[in-house]
C-alpha positions as CSV (number, residue, x, y, z in Angstrom):
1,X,180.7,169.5,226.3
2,X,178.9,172.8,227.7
3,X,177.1,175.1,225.4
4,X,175.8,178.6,225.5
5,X,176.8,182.2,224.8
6,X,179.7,181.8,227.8
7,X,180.5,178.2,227.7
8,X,181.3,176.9,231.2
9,X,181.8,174.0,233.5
10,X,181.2,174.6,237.1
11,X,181.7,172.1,240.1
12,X,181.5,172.7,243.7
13,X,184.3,171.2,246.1
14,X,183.5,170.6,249.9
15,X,187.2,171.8,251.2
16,X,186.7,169.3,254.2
17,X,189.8,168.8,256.3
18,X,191.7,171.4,254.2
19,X,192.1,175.1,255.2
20,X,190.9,177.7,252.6
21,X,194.6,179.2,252.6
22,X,196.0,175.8,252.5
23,X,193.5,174.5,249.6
24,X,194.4,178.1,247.4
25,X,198.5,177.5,247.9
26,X,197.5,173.9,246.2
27,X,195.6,175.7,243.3
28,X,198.6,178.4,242.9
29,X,201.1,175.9,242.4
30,X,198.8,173.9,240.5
31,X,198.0,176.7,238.1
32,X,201.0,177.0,237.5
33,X,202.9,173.6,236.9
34,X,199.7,173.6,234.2
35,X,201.2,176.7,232.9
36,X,197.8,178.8,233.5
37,X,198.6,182.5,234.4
38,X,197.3,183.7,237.0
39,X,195.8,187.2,237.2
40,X,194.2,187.2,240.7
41,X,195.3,185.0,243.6
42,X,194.1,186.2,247.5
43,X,192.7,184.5,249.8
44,X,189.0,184.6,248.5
45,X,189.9,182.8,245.4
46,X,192.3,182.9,242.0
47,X,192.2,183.1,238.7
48,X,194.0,181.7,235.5
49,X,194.2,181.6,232.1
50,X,194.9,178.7,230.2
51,X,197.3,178.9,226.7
52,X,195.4,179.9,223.1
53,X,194.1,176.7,221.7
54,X,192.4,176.4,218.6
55,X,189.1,175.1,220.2
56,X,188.6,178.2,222.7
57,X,191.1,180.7,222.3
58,X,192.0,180.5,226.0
59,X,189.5,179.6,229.0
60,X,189.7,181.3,232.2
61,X,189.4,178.8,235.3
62,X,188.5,180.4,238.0
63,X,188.1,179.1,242.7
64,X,186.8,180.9,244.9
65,X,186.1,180.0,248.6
66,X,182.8,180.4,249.8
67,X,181.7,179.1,253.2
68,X,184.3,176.0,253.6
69,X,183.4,175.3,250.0
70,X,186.0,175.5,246.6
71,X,183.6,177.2,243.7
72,X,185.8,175.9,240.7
73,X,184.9,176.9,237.3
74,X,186.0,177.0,234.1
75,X,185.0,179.2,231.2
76,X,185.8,180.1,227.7
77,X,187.1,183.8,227.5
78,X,186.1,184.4,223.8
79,X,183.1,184.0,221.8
80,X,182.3,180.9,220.9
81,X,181.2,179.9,217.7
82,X,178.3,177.5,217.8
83,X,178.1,177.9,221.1
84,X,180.1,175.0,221.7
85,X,183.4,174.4,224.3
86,X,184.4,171.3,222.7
87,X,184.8,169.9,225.8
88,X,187.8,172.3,227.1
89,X,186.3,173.3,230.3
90,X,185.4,169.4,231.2
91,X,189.4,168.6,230.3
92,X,190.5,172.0,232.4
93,X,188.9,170.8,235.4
94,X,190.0,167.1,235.5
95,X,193.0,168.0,234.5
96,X,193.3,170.7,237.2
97,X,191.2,168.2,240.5
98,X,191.8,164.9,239.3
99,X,195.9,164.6,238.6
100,X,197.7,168.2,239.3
101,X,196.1,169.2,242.8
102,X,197.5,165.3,243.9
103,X,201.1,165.9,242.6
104,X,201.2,169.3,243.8
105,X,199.8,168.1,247.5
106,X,202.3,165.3,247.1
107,X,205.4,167.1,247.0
108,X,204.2,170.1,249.5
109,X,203.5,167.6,252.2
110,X,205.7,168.2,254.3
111,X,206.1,172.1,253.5
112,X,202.6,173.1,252.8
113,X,202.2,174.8,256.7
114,X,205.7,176.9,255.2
115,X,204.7,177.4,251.9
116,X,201.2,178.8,252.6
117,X,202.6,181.4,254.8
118,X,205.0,182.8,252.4
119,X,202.4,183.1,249.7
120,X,199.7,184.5,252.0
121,X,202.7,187.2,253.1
122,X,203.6,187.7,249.4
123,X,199.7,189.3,248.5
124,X,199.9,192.4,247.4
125,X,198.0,194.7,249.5
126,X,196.1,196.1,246.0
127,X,195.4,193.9,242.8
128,X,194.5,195.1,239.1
129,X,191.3,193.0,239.2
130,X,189.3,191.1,242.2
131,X,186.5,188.3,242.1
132,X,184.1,191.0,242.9
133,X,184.6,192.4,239.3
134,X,186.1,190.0,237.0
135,X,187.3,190.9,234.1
136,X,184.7,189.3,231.9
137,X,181.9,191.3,233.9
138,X,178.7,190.4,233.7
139,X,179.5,187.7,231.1
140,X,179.9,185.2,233.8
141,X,176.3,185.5,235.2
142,X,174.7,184.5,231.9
143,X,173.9,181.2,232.9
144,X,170.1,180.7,231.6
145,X,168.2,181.7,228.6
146,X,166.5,184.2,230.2
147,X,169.5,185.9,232.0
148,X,170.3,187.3,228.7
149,X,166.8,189.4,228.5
150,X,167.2,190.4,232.4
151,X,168.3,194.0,233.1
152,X,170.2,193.2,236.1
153,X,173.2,195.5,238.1
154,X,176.1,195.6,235.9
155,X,174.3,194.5,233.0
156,X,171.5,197.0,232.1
157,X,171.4,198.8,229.0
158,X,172.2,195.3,227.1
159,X,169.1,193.3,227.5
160,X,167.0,196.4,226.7
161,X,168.7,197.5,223.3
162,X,168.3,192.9,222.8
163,X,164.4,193.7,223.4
164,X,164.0,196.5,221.7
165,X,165.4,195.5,218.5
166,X,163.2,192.5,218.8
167,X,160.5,194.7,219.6
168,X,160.7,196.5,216.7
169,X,161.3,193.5,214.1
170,X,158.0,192.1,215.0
171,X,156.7,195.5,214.6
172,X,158.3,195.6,211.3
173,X,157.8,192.5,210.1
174,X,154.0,192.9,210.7
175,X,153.6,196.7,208.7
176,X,155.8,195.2,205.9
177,X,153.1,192.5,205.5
178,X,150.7,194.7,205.4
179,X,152.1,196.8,202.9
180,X,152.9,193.6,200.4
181,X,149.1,193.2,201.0
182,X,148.3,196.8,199.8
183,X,150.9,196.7,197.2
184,X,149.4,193.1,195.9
185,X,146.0,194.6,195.9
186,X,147.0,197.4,193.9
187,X,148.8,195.2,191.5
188,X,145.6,193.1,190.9
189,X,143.5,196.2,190.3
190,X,145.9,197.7,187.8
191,X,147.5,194.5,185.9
192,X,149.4,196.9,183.6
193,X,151.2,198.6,186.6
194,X,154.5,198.5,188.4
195,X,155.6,194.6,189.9
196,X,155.0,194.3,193.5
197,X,158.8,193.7,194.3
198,X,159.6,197.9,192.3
199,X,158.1,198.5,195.8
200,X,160.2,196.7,198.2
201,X,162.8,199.8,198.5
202,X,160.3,202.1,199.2
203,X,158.7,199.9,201.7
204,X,162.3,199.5,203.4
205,X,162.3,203.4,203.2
206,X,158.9,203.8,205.4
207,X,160.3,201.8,208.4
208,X,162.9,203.9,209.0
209,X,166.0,201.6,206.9
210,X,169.2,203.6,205.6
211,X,169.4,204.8,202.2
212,X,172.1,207.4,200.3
213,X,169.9,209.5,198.5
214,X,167.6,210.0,201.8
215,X,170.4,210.5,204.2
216,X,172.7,212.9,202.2
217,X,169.2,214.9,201.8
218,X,168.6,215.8,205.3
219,X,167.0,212.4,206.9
220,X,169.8,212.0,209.3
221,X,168.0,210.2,211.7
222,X,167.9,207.3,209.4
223,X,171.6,206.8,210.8
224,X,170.3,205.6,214.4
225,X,166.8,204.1,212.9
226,X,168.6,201.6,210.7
227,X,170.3,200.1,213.7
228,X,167.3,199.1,215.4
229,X,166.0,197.2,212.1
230,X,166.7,194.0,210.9
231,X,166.5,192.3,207.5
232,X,165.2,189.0,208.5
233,X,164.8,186.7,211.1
234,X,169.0,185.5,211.1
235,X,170.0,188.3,210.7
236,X,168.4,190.1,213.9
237,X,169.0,186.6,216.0
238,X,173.0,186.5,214.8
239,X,173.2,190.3,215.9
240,X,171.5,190.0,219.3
241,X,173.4,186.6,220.3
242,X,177.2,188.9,219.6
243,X,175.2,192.0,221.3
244,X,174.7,190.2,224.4
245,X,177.9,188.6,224.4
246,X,179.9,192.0,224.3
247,X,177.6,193.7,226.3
248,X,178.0,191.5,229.1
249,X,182.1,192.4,228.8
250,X,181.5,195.7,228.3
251,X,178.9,197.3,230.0
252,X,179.7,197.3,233.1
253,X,183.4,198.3,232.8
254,X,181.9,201.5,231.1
255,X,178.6,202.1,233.0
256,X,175.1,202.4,231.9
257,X,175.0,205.6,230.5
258,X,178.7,205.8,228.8
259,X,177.8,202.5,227.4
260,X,174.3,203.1,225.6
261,X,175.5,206.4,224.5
262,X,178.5,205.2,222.8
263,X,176.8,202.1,221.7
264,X,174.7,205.0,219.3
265,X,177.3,206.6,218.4
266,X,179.4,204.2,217.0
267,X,176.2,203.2,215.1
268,X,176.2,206.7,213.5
269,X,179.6,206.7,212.6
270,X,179.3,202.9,211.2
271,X,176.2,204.3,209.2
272,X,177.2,206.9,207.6
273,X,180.3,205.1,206.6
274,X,177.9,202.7,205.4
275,X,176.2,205.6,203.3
276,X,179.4,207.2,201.6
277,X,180.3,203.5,200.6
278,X,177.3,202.6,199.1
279,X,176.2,203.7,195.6
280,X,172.4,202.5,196.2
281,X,170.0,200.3,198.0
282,X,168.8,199.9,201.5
283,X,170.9,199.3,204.7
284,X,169.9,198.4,207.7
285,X,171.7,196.0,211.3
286,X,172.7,196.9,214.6
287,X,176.0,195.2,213.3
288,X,177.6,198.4,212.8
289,X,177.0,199.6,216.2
290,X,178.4,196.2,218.0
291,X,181.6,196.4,215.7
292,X,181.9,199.5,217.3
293,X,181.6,197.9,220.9
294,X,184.2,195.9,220.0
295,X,186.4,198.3,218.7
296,X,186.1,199.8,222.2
297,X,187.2,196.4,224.3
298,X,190.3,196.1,221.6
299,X,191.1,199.8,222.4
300,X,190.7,198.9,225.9
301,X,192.7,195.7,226.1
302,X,195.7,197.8,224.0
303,X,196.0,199.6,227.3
304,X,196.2,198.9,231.1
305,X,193.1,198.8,231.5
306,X,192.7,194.8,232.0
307,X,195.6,192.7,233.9
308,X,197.9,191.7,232.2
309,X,196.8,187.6,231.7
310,X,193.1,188.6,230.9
311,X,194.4,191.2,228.4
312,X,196.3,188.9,226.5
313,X,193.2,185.9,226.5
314,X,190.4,188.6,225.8
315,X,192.7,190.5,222.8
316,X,193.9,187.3,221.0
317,X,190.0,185.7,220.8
318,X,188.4,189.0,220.3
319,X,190.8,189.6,217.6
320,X,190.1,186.0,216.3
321,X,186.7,186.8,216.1
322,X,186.7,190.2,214.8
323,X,189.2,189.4,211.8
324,X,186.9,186.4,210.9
325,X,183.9,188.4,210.7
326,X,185.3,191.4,209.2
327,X,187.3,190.3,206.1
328,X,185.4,190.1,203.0
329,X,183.9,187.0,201.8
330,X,183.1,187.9,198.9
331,X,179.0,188.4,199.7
332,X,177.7,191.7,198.7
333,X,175.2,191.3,201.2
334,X,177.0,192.0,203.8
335,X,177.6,195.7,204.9
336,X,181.9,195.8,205.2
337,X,181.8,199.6,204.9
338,X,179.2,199.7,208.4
339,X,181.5,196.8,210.3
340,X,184.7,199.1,209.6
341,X,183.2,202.1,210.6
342,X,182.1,201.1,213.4
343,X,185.3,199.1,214.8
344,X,187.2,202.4,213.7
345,X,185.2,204.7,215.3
346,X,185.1,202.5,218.5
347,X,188.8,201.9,218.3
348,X,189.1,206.2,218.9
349,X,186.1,206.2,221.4
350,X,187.9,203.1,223.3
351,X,190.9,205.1,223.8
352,X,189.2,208.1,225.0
353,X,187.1,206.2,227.3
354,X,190.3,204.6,229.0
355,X,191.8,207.9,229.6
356,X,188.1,209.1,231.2
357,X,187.9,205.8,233.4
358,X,191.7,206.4,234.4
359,X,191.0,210.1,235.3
360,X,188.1,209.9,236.6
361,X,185.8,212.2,234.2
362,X,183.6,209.9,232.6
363,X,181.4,212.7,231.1
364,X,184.2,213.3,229.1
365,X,184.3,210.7,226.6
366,X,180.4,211.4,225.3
367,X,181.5,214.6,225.0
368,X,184.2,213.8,222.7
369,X,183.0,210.9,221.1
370,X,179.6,213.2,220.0
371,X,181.6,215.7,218.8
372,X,183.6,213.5,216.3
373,X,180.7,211.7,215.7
374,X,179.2,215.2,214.7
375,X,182.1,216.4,212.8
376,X,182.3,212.9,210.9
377,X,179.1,213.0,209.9
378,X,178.6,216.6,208.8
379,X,182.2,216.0,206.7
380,X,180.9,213.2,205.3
381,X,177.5,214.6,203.8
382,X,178.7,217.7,202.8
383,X,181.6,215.5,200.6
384,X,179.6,212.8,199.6
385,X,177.5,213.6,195.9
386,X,174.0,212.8,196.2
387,X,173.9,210.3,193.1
388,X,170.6,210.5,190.7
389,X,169.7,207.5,190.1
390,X,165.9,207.7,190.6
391,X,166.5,210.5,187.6
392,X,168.6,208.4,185.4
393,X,165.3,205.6,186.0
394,X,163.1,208.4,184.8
395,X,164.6,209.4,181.9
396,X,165.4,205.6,180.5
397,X,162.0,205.0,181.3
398,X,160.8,208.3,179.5
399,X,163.9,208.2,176.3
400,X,162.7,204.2,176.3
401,X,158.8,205.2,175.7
402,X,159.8,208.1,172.8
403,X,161.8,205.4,171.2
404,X,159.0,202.9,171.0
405,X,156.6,205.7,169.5
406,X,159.1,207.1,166.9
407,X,159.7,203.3,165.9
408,X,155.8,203.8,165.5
409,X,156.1,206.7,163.6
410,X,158.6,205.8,161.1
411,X,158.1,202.4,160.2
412,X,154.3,200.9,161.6
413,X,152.7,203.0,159.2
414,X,153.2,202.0,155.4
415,X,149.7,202.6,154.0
416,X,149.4,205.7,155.3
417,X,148.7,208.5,152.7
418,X,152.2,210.5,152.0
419,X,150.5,213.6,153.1
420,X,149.3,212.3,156.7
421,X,153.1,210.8,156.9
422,X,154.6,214.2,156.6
423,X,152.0,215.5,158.8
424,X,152.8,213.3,161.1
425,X,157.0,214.1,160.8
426,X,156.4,217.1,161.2
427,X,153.8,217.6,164.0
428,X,154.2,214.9,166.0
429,X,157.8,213.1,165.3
430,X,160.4,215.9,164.9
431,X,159.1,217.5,168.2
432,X,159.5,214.0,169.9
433,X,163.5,213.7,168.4
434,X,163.8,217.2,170.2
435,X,162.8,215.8,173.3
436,X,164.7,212.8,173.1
437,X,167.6,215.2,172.1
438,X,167.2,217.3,175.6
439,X,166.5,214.4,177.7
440,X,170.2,212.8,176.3
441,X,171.4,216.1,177.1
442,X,169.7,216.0,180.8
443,X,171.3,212.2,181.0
444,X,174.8,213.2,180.0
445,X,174.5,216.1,183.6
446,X,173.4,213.5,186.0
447,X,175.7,213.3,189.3
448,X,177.1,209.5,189.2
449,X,179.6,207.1,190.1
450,X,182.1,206.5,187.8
451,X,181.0,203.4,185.9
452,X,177.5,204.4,185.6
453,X,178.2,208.0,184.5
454,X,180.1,206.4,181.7
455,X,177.3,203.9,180.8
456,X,174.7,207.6,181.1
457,X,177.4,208.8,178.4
458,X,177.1,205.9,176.5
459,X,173.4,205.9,176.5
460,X,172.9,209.8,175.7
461,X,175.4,209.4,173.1
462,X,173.2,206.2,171.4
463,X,170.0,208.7,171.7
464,X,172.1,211.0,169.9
465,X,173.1,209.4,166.6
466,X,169.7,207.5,166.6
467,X,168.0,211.5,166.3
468,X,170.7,211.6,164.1
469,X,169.1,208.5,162.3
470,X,165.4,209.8,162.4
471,X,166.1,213.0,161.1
472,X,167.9,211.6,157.9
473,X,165.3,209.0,157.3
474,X,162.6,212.0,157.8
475,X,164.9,214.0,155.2
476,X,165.2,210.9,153.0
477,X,161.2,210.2,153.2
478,X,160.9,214.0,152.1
479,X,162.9,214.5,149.0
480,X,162.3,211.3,147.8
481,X,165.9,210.2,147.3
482,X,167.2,206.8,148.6
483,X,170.5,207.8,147.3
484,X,171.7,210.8,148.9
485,X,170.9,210.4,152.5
486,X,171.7,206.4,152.4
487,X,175.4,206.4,153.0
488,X,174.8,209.1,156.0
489,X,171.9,206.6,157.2
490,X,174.5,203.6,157.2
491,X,177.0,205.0,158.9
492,X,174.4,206.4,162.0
493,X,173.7,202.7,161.9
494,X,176.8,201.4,162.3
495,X,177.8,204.2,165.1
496,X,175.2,202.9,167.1
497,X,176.1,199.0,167.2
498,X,179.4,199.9,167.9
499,X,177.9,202.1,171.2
500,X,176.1,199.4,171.8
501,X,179.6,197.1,171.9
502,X,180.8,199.7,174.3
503,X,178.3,199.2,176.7
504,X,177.9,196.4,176.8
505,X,181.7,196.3,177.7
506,X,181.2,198.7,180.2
507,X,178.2,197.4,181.9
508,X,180.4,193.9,182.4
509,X,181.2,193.2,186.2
């Protein structure tokens, strides 16, 4: 079985007493009695592709002819997941030298001088695609580990977005350390205080990672940071091993330039998708930006830009492997929102790349794809609320601390004299029920999505009756009658366990 990012077998034929055009009328005949279609056949070589199976999702076998020698390889067209072939390019080839090259050079024994002719006259004088750029590009070449970290011709931009990103995790992982450290140190010196993990969002924050309330503030450059930065150590190593692979397909079908450029903005558009989507937390992949490379080779493949028999291998196992990844699983850890954004917004930039490769104007589709990206982005923070959540933290943090000292007030004091307890109503507890009151007020305003503005309401509304409550037991304290204020007190009490009920029914997933 042959492993790797491009799965392969390769073996190298002397052609001996054949002739090179003699040899490649075997190999067209035998490509096709196997029922391969062929997308390239001259007299340097041919190519084939062999039907969808559920191993591979197609392999393209590939001769070429290089100094009285038959190059023969055979490679999977898709990604492959765990690397592995499962032995489909070993069974191509045998199957190909070793029983249909013999049948075919059985029956054409007598005819092969005839039939090589007619196929050598039948070339067209120009083909879709040629051996000197294959419609896999560069994918092909990666043959070692280290070919995948190369910038070479053709494959360029790839290996230096791979190294950057894992530049910039080890850079990461190293100031996040640090920062626990600091954070841990604090925590030791100040045992009452916050819980080192309360700082792990704002930690995320300082690197550079994606976050709502930053982004739809101004911090717009979080859209591009967040693609360089990984999570942990999986998650960078999954991204780079799919970033390579579509790189080497893509790049040098697009160029260089076109390439990086669109590579970023797809990871904008994924981003900020990414951003509307979310409610909270951090976000953070280059996953978002190679969805949107891969919306560009399916908006590619839905056109003429590939021959025909590569289009159809490349769209079926990229669309294998795109629909796998993409649908939800059910993992809230995964960014969906980023994924479709950016295989949507590389879908659009595909197309108008095709039409500037077909027309010649390159230049062209950065200038269109930048300004939808632009006008995406601006539409989406000028319609997207800004939710205040680090306000509805404060003010449970602040209504929860009043609570705990009118509690205090009103029932950890019994041998106080009655004069120092109305004092104390007065001076100190009535002013704190105002508060509370304003700050329920303050809750019931904040921006929020829908199932937490209702819990907000919820909670204001408990704050509410239990002023309600205080003030009634103040009054009852005062005039010194357990009757008249009772019933009033009794029903506050029940109004508040049945808010209670409805939170809790509304805080259920």
């Amino acid at each position: 079985m042959a492993w790797g990012i491009s799965p392969r077998k390769t073996i190298t034929i002397p052609l001996g007493d054949y002739s090179a055009d003699h040899y490649l009328t075997l190999l067209y005949h035998a490509f096709n009695n196997l029922g391969w279609r062929i997308g390239y056949f001259d007299r340097d070589g041919i190519i084939g592709y062999t039907p969808i199976s559920w191993e591979s999702h197609a392999e393209e076998v590939s001769v070429r002819i290089v100094n009285n020698y038959a190059i023969v390889k055979s490679e999977c067209v898709g990604y492959q997941f765990f690397f592995n072939d499962y032995g489909k390019n070993a069974k191509n080839l045998e199957l190909l030298l070793n029983g249909e090259i013999a049948y075919v050079e059985y029956h054409l024994k007598d005819t092969l001088q005839e039939t090589t002719q007619q196929l050598i006259d039948s070339i067209p004088a120009n083909q879709f695609i040629n051996l000197a750029d294959p419609p896999m590009g560069y994918k092909e070449k990666l043959r070692g580990f280290l070919s995948a970290f190369t910038p070479k011709q053709g494959y360029f931009v790839t290996p230096i977005l791979v190294l950057a990103n894992i530049t910039i995790f080890i850079i990461t992982v190293a100031f996040f350390i640090a920062m626990l450290l600091v954070y841990a140190i604090k925590a030791q010196a100040h045992p009452g205080g916050q819980h080192i993990y309360e700082h792990l969002e704002d930690i995320y924050l300082s690197l550079g990672f994606s976050n709502r309330r930053q982004v739809l503030n101004g911090q717009v450059w979080r859209l591009i940071s967040n693609t360089f930065l990984h999570f942990s150590f999986m998650h960078l190593a999954g991204n780079m091993v799919v970033l390579i692979y579509i790189g080497s397909l893509l790049e040098r079908k697009l160029g260089r330039w076109n390439y990086l450029l669109l590579y970023l903005l797809t990871g904008i558009c994924a981003s900020i998708t990414s951003v509307v989507w979310r409610d909270q937390g951090v976000a953070a992949g280059a996953s978002g930006a190679i969805f949107g490379l891969f919306g560009i080779l399916l908006a590619l493949l839905s056109t003429k830009f590939y021959e025909p028999s590569a289009r159809r291998a490349l769209l079926i196992s990229t669309a294998i492997f795109v629909g796998y990844i993409i649908l939800p699983k059910g993992n809230n850890r995964i960014d969906h929102a980023a994924h479709f954004g950016g295989l949507i917004s590389g879908y659009i930039f595909g197309q108008i790349a095709y039409l500037g490769l077909r027309y010649d104007k390159p230049k062209l589709t950065v200038f269109y794809a930048a300004a939808i990206t632009v006008f995406y982005t601006s539409l989406c923070i000028w319609l997207a609320p800004v939710y205040q959540f680090n306000e509805l933290k404060t003010l449970t943090k602040r209504t929860e601390q009043i609570s705990d000292e009118l509690k205090n007030d009103f029932y950890g004091n019994y041998n106080m004299q009655r004069d120092s307890m109305m004092q104390k109503f007065v001076y100190k507890a009535l002013p704190e029920i105002d508060t509370l009151n304003k700050i329920a007020k303050q809750m019931q305003q904040l921006i929020l999505p829908k199932k937490e503005k209702l819990v907000a309401d919820v909670k204001a509304r408990i704050i509410f009756e239990e002023c309600k409550l205080y003030k009634l037991l103040y009054k009852e304290y005062r005039d010194k009658d357990q009757k008249k204020y009772r019933p009033q007190i009794n029903s506050s009490i029940q109004t508040i366990n049945n808010l209670r009920l409805e939170w809790g029914k509304i805080s259920q997933p």
